[in-house]
C-alpha positions in Angstrom: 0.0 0.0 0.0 2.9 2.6 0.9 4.5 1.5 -2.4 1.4 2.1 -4.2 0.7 5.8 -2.8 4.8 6.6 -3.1 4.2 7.9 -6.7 6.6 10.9 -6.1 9.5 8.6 -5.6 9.1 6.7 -8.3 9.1 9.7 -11.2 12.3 9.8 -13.1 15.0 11.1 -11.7 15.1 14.2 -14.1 11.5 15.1 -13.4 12.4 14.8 -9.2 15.2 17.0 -10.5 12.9 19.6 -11.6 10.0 19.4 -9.0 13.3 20.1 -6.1 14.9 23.1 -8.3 11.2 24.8 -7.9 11.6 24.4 -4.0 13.7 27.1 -2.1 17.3 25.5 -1.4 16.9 25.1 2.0 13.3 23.0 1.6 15.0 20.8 -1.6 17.8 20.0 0.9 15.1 19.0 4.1 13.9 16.5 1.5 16.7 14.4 2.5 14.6 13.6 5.5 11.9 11.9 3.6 13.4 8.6 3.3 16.7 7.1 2.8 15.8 7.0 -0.8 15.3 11.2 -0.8 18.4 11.0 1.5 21.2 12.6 -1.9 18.4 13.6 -4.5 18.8 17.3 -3.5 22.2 17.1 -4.0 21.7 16.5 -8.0 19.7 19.6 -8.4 21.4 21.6 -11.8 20.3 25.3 -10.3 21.7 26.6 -7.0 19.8 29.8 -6.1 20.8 31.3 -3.1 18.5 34.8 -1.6 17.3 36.1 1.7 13.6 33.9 0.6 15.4 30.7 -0.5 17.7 30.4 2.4 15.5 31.5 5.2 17.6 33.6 6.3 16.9 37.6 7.0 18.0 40.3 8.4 15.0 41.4 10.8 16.6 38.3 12.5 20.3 38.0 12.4 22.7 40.6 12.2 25.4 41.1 8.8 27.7 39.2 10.1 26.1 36.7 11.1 24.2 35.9 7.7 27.9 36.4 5.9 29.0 33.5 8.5 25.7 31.5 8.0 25.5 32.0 4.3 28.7 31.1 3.9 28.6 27.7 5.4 25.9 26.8 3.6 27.5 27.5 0.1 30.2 25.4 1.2 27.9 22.4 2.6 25.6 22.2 -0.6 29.0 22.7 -2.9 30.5 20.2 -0.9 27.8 17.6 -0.9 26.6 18.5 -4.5 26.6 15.8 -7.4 26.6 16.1 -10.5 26.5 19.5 -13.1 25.6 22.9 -11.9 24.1 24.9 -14.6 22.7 27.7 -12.7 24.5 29.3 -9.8 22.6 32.4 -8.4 23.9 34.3 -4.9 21.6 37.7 -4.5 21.8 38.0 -0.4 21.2 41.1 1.4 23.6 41.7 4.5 25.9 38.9 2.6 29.7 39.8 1.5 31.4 37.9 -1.3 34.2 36.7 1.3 34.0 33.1 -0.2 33.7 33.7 -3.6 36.8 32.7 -4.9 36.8 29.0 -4.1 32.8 28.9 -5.0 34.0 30.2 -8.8 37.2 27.8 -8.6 34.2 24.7 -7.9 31.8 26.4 -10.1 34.3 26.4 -13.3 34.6 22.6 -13.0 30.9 22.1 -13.1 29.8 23.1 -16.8 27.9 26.3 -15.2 25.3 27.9 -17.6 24.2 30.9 -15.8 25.9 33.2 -13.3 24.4 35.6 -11.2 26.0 37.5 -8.5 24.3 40.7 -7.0 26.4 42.1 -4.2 23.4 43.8 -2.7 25.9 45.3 0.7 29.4 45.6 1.5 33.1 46.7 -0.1 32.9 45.8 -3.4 34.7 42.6 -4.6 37.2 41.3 -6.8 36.0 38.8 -9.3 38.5 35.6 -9.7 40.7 34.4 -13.0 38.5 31.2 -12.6 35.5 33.0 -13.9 37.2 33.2 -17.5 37.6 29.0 -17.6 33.3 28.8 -17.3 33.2 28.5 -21.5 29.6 26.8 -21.4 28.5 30.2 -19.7 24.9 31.6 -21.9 24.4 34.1 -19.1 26.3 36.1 -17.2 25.0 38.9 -14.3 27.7 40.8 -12.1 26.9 44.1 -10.0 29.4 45.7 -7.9 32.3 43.9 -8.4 35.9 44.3 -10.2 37.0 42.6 -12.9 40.9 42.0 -14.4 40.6 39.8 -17.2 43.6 37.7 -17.6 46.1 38.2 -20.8 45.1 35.7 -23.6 41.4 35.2 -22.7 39.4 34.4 -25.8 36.4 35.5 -24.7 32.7 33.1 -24.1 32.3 31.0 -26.8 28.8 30.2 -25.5 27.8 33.9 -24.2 24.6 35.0 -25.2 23.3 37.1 -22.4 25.8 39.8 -20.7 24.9 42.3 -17.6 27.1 44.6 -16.0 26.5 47.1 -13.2 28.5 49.3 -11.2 31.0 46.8 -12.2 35.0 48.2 -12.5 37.2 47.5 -15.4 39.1 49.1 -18.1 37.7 50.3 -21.7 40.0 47.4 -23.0 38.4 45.0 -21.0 34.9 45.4 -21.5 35.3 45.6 -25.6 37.3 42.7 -25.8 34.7 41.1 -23.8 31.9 41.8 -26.4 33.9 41.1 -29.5 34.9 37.9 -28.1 31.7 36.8 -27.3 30.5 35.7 -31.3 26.8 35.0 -29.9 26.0 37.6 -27.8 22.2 38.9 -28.2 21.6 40.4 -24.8 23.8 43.2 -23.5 23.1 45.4 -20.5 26.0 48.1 -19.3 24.9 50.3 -16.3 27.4 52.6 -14.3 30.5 50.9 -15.2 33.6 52.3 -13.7 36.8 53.2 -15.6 35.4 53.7 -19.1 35.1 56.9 -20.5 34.4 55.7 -24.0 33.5 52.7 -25.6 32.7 50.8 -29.0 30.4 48.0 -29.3 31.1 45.1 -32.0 28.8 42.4 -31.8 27.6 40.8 -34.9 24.7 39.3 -33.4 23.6 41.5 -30.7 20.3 42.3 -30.7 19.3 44.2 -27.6 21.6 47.1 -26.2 21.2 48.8 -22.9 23.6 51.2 -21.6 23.7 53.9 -19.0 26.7 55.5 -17.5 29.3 58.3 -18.0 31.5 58.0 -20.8 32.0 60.8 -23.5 31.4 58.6 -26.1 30.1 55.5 -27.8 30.1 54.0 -31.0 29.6 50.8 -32.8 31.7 48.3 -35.1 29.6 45.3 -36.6 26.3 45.3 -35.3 24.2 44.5 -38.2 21.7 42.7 -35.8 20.5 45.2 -33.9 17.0 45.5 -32.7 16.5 47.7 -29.7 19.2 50.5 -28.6 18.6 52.7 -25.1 21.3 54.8 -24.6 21.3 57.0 -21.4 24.6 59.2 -21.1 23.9 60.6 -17.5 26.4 63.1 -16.9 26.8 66.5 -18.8 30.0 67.0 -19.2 29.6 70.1 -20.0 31.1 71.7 -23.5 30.4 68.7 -25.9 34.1 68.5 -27.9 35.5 66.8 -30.6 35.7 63.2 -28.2 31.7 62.9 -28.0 29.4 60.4 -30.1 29.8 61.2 -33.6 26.2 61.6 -35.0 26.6 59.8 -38.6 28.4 57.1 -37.0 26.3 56.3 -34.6 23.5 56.5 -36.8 25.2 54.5 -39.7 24.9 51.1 -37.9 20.9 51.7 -36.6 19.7 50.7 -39.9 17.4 47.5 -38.3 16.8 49.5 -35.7 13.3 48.8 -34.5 12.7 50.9 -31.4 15.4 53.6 -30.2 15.7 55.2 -26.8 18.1 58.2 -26.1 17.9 59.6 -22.8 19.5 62.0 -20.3 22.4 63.7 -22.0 22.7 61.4 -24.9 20.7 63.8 -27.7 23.5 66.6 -26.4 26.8 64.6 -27.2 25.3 63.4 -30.5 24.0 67.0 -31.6 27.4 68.0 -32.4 28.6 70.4 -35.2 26.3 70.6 -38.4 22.7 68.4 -37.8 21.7 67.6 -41.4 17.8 67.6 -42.4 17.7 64.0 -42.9 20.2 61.5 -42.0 21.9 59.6 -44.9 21.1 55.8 -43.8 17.0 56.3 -43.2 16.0 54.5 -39.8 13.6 52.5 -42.3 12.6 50.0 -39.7 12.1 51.9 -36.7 9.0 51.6 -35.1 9.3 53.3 -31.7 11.5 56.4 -30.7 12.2 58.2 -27.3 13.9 61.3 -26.6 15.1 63.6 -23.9 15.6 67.2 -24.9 16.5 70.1 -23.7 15.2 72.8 -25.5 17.2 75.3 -25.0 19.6 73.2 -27.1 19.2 74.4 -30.8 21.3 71.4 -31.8 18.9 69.2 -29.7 15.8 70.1 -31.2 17.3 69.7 -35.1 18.3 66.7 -34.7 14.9 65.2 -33.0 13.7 66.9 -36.5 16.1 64.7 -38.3 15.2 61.5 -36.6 11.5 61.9 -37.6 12.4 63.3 -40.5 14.3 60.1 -41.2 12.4 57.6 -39.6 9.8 57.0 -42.7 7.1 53.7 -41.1 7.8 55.6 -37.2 4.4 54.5 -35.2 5.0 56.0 -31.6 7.1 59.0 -30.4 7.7 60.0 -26.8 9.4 63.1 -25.5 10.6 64.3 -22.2 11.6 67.6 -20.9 9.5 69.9 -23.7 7.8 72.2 -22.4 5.7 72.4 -26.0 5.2 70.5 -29.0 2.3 72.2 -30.4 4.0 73.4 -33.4 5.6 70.0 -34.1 2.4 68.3 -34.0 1.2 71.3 -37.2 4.1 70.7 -38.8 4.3 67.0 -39.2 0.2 66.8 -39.6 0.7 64.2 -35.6 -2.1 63.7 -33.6 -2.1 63.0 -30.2 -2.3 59.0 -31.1 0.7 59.4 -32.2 3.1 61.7 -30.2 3.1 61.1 -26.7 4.6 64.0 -24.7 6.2 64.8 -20.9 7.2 67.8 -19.3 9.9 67.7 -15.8 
């Protein structure tokens, strides 16, 4: 009779593999107690997730150092008693530091990881291990507050398809090298990086392209695959020079371009010198445009002209920081369908 009502036991071992990686970490591991049968099946689970609602553990109850101690331990029992692949490692912890973390990417780079996520929520920011660079099966790859040195000869992630960076510190060198060695990369995310004051993006099959930070520049080598582009440059640096965005460049390489966002400061360092009427390469396929201007910027307001100017099969328009758009909406026959508007 027991046998009979055990059905859970007697799925395949894959399926119990996917029931437990639904469970919090800490409830897939009190499995064990179930039966000497359940006794290791945690310990096969492919995706580690480790945050304050999987482990249990929060900070209304134990102090910072405490969880760091706690948290730690527990990394280094499931590690420990883990068998088989990890594909999915995820440590997002709030009161945690990243003391540990350079034996858990040593372990994780013999494991054929997938998917790395680690969001140092609190603490001095840490320095990201060689050993990250030997996970080649990596698709996705999240880092926040950390540093990074990649080591001389690295050839980039074969595998890389998704690529997210925030208030992450490395040099300009670094971070395009990381890109263009990264042949299948569709996904790429840059916020608030540290150390780079300009950059070029050359990803052949890049697709989706969100950056945010304070560099003078940024331009683009072979992106032919490109989809959706937000650019936010958030700091004015004042007098835009010769070392900002070239306009036509940037432009040149938006020509699949389906919806464009340029915000903050970004319409400023691309407004440079002589706006033409119409841009050369039309923005045939763009659907969607948003723009931040500042309209006491002649440059600024010419070149939003441009872009609708240029952007022929355009279906929604959004501005921010106009104070009027009244005569726009005569001149280019727009109804309120069509344009949608925001004053700050």
């Amino acid at each position: 009779m027991e046998k009979e009502l055990d059905r859970i036991t007697q799925l395949p071992s894959d399926i119990i593999g996917r029931i437990l990686c639904c469970l919090p970490i800490k409830d897939a591991g009190r499995t064990s107690l179930l039966s000497r049968k359940w006794r290791y099946k945690w310990a096969g689970i492919p995706s580690l997730v480790f945050t304050a609602q999987s482990t249990g553990l929060s900070l209304a109850d134990i102090p910072n150092s405490d969880i760091t101690n706690k948290l730690g331990r527990m990394i280094d029992h499931v590690l420990l008693l883990h068998d088989g692949p990890v594909h999915k490692f995820l440590l997002s912890h709030w009161g945690f530091e990243f003391l540990g973390i350079d034996r858990w990417i040593l372990h994780l780079s013999r494991q054929s990881l997938k998917e790395l996520v680690l969001l140092s929520l609190e603490g001095p920011i840490y320095a990201i291990p060689s050993s990250l660079f030997l996970c080649q099966d990596l698709v996705r790859l999240v880092l926040y507050k950390c540093k990074i040195n990649s080591p001389l000869g690295f050839l980039g992630f074969k595998n890389l398809k998704s690529l997210k960076f925030r208030c992450v510190i490395l040099t300009k060198d670094a971070v395009e090298n990381l890109i263009s060695s990264s042949p299948l990369l569709e996904t790429l995310i840059l916020l608030d990086l540290k150390g780079v004051s300009s950059l070029k993006i050359d990803a052949p099959n890049l697709q989706f392209l969100r950056f945010e930070g304070g560099v003078r520049g940024i331009s683009f080598g072979s992106t032919r695959s490109l989809a959706s582009v937000s650019v936010g440059i958030n700091v004015d640096l004042g007098r835009v020079d010769e070392c900002s965005t070239n306009m036509l460049a940037f432009f040149q390489h938006m020509s699949h371009v389906q919806i464009l966002k340029l915000q903050n400061y970004s319409l400023k360092h691309l407004a440079t010198g002589l706006v033409p009427r119409m841009l050369v390469d039309p923005l045939i396929t763009l659907k969607c445009l948003s723009l931040c201007i500042n309209l006491d910027n002649v440059n600024e307001i010419l070149l939003a002209l441009c872009l609708l100017r240029s952007s022929p099969n355009l279906k929604k328009a959004e501005f921010s920081w106009i104070k009027t758009v009244l005569a726009w909406w005569t001149a280019f026959g727009m109804t309120r369908s069509h344009l949608g508007c925001s004053s700050r």
